[in-house]
C-alpha positions in Angstrom: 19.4 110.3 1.8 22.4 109.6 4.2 21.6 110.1 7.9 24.1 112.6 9.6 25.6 110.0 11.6 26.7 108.3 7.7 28.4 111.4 7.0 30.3 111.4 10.1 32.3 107.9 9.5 34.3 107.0 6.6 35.1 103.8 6.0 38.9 102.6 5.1 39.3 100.0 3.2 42.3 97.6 4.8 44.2 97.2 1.7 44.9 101.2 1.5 46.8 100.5 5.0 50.3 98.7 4.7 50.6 95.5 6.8 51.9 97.2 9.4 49.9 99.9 9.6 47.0 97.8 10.4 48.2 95.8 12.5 49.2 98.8 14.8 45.3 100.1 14.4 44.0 96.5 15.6 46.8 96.2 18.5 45.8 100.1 19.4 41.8 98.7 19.2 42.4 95.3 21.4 44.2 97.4 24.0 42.1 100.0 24.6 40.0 100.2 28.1 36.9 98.5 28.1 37.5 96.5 25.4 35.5 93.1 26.5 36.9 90.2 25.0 34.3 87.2 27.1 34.7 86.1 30.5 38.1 84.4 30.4 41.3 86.4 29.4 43.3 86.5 26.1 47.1 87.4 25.1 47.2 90.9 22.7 48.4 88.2 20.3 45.2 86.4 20.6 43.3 89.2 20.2 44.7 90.5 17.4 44.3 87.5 15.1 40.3 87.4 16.5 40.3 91.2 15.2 42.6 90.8 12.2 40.0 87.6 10.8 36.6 89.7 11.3 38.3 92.2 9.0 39.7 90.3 6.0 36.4 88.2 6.4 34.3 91.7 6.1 32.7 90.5 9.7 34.1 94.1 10.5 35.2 97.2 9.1 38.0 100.1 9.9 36.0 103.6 9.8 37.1 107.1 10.4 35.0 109.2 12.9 34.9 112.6 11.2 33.5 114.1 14.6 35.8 112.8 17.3 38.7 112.3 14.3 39.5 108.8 16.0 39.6 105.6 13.9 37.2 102.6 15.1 36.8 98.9 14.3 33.3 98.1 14.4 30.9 94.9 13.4 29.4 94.8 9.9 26.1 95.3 11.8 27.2 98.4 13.9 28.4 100.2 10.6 25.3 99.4 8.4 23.0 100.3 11.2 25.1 103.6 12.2 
């Protein structure tokens, strides 16, 4: 049985986003406030590429929030355990 919180997020798959499209989501995501990237400070260009690996390498994933309609990158391990 899915919990409510699996009915709330949708996952999209990156390949039903053209190029661009992503990489607009993932410059959105890296820019946002509070996101931390360690203790020293990146270029967006940096960032992006850190973000844009963990996807294709399925270390994250690109889901929906039905609730809030916002779209999220989150770890493997964030999405499994939400």
């Amino acid at each position: 049985m899915a919990s409510p919180v699996d009915e709330e997020m949708v996952e999209i798959m990156p390949a039903q986003l053209s190029r661009a499209a992503l990489e607009g989501l993932v410059v959105e995501f890296v820019t946002r406030d509070g996101t931390d990237y360690g203790s020293r400070e990146r270029a967006v260009e940096d960032k992006v590429a850190q973000v844009l690996r963990a996807i294709e390498r399925g270390e994250a994933r690109i889901v929906f929030e039905t609730r809030s309609e916002t779209v999220n990158i989150v770890p493997v391990v964030a999405a499994r355990r939400s």
